[in-house]
C-alpha positions as CSV (number, residue, x, y, z in Angstrom):
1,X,-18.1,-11.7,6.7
2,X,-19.8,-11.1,3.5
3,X,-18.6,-12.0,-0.2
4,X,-19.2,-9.2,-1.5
5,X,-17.5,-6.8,1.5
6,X,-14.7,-9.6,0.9
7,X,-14.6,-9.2,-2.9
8,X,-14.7,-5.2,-2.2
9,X,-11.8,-5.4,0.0
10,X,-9.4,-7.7,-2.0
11,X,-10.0,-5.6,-5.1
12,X,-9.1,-2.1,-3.2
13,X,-6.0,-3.7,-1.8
14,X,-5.1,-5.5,-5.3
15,X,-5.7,-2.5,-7.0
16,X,-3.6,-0.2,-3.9
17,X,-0.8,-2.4,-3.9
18,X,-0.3,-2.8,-7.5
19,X,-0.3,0.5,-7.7
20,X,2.5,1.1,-4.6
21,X,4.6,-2.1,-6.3
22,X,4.6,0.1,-9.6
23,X,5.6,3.1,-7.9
24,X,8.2,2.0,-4.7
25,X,7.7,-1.7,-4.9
26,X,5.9,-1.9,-1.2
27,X,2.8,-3.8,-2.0
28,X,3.3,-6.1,0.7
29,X,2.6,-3.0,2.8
30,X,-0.8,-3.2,2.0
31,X,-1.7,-6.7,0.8
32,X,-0.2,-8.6,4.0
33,X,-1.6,-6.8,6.7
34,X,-4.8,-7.3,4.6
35,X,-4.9,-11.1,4.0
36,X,-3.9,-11.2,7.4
37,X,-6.9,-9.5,8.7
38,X,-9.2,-11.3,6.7
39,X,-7.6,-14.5,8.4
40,X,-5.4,-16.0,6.3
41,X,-2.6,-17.9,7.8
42,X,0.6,-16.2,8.0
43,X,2.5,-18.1,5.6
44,X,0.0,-18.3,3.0
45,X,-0.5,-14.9,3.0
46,X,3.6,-14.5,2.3
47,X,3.2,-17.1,-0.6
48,X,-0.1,-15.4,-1.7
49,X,1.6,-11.6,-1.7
50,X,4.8,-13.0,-3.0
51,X,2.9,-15.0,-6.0
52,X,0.5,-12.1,-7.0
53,X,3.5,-9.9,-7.0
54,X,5.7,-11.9,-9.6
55,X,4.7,-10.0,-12.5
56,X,5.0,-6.3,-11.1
57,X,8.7,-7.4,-10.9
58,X,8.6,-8.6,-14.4
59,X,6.7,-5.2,-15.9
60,X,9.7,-3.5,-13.9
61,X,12.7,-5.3,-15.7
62,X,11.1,-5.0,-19.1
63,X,9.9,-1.2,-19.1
64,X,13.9,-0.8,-17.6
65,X,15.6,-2.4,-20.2
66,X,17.4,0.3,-21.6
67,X,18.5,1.5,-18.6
68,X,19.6,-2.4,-17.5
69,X,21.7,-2.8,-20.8
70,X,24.1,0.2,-19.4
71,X,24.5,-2.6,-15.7
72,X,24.1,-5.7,-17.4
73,X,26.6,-7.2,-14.9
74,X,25.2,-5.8,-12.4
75,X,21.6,-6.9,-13.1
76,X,22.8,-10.4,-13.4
77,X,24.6,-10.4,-10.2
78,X,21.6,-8.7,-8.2
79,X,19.4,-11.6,-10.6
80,X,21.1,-14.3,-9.4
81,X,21.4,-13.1,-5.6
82,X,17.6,-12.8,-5.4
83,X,17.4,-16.0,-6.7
84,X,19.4,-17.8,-4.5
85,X,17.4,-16.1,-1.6
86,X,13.8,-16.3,-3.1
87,X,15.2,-20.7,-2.8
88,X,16.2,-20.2,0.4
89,X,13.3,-18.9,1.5
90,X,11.2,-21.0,-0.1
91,X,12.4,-23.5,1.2
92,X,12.4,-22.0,4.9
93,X,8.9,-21.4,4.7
94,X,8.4,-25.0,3.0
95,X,9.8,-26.3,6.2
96,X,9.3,-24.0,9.0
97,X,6.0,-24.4,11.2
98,X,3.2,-22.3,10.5
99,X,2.1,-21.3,14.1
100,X,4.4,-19.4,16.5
101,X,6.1,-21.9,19.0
């Protein structure tokens, strides 16, 4: 395929699921299905989409912080709970074959 139709492609979908992560946080909607198609193995394309996504989940928390101080309890619970499962599944994917059995 060309670089540039490439280049075109990964900088709609960037831009399209930035734009659904601000919005509904669904840009692995879009940016999966995409990496997939433009053959990249399944579980690189999970850490890919996870790893470009990291900092629409920041942008959230910080333009919500006045509504997070009213549930700070609540916001550390939920914290910690994605934290424990964003391990576990790292580590899952760290370990688990990449090809269907």
């Amino acid at each position: 395929m060309n670089i540039y139709l490439i280049t075109m492609i990964l900088l709609v979908t960037g831009f399209a699921g930035g734009l659904l992560s601000s919005i509904a946080g669904m840009a692995s909607l879009v940016m999966y299905p995409v990496l997939i198609a433009l053959g990249v193995p399944p579980v690189s394309a999970d850490v890919t989409n996870t790893a470009a996504m990291i900092f629409t989940g920041v942008g959230a928390g910080i333009s919500s912080a006045r509504e997070l101080k009213a549930n700070r309890n609540l916001m550390f619970a939920v914290t910690g709970y994605a934290l424990i499962g964003g391990i576990l599944g790292t580590v899952i994917l760290a370990i688990a074959p990449g090809r269907h059995l």
